[in-house]
N, C-alpha and C positions, 0 to 999 in steps of 0.2 A: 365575612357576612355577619350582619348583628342577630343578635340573639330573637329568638320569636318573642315577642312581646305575650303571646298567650299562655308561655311557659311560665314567665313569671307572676301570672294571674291566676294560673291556678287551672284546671282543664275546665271545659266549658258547660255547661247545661245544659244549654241550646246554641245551635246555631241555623241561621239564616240567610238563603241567596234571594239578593229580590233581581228583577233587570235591572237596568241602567238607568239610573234615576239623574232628572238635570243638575248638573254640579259634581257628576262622578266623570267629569271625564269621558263617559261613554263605557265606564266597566259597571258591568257588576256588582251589585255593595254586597257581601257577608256581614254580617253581626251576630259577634259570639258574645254568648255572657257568661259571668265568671260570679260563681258563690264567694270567691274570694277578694273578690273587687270592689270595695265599698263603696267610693264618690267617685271615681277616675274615670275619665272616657279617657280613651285614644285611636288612634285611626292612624292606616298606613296602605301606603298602595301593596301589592301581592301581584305578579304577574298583570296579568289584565283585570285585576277587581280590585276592589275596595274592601278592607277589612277594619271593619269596628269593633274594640271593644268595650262594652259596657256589664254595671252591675245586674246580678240576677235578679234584685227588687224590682228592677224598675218595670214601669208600665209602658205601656205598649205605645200611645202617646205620650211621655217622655222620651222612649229610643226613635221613633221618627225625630221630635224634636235634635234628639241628641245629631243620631245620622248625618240630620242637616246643616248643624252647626261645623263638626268637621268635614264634611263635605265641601262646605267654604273654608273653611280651615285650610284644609290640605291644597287647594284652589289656589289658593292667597298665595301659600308658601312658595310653590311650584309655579307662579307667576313672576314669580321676586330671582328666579334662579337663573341665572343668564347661561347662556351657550357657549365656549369660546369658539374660535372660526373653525377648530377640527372638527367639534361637536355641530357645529352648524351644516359641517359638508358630511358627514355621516348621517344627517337627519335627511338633508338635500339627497343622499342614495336611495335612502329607505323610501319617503317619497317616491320618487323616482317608480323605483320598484313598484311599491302598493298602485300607483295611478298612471304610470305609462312603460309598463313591464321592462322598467329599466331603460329605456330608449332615451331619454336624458342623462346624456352622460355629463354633469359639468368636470371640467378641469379645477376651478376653484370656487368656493364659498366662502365668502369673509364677510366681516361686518364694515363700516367707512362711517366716517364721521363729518362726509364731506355732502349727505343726500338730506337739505332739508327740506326740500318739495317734492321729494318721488320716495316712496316706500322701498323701493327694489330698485335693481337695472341690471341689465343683460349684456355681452358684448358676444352673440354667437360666435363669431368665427373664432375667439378664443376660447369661449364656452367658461368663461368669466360669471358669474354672480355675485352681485353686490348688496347688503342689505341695508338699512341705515340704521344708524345705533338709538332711534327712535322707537324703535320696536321693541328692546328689551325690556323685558317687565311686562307687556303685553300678552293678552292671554295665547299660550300653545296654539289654537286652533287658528289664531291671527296670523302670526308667525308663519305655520305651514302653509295658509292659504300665500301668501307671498312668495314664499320660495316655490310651490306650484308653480305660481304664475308667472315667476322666471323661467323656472324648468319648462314648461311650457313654449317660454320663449327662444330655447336650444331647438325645438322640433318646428316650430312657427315664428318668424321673426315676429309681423306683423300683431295687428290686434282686428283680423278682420273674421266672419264665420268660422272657418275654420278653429283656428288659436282656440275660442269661446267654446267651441265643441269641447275642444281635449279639459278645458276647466272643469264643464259640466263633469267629470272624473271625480273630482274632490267634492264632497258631500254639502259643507261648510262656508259653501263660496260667497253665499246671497249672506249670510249669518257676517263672514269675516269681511264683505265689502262695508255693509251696513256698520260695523264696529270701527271700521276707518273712515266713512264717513261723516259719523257721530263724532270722533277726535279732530278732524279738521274743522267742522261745524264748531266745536267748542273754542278752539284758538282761534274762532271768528268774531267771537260775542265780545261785546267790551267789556272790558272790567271796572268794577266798578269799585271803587276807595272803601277798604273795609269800615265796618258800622265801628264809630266807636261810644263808649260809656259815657253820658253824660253826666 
């Protein structure tokens, strides 16, 4: 386990829980500040929050500032980090768990390099999940909306009322269709010959 980042800043002066601000992921931000921390921000996740730390000078609109810059920070990074297929069917249980009390059981989750017009695909009777390797890099909440909506497809083949009901489960759905939407809309628009220097 790495060492706490606050130990070597020195102990805090203040610290601070706000809610869930956009860009945390949905945790919690903390922001500790440190008399011993002169220019440095850093930021790291902590169980379910966000821990920032920052100098004791600063003002109060500078640490929002600050917050939000690693907030996309830590966003970025954590979008860049891909899954391999064990990691993917371990997120696919969890899932599972959190939004259909387990009752999607797949047998496997892998990624395929073979889907480039479908985000997913299901083969219920083997309880098969497929993802496409177009999604990595893609924000988490994308991601899990997908493998939902396979898992989904273990319990309901179809895509009729029903299926939509068990969606309505995951929070993120209107959020992650909208996000895949926007991606296909963009590999629709023509490209156009970059501008160049006259």
């Amino acid at each position: 386990m790495p060492a706490d980042p606050l130990h070597r800043a020195g102990n805090p002066q203040r610290s601070m829980t706000s809610p869930p601000s956009p860009g945390s992921g949905g945790s919690a931000v903390e922001v500790r500040r440190s008399a011993r921390r002169r220019r440095t921000v850093s930021a790291y996740r902590e169980g379910d929050r966000t821990v920032v730390l920052i100098p004791a000078r600063m003002s109060e609109a500078e640490e929002q500032r600050w917050v939000n810059v690693m907030l996309d920070k830590l966003a970025a990074q954590e979008s860049k980090r891909v899954l391999g297929d064990a990691e993917l069917f371990e997120r696919a249980e969890r899932l599972s768990e959190q939004y259909f009390d387990g009752r999607a059981r797949p047998a496997s989750v892998r990624w395929v390099t073979n889907q480039n017009t479908r985000w997913g695909s299901c083969t219920p009777s083997e309880g098969s999940i497929r993802l496409s390797h177009r999604l990595q890099g893609m924000p988490e909440y994308v991601v899990d909306y997908v493998l939902v909506h396979e898992l989904a497809h273990l319990l309901v083949p179809g895509h009729g009322s029903d299926f939509w009901r068990l969606l309505e489960a995951y929070p993120r759905t209107e959020r992650a269709r909208g996000y895949l939407e926007g991606v296909v809309a963009a590999d629709r628009l023509p490209h156009l010959p970059a501008a160049r220097d006259e």
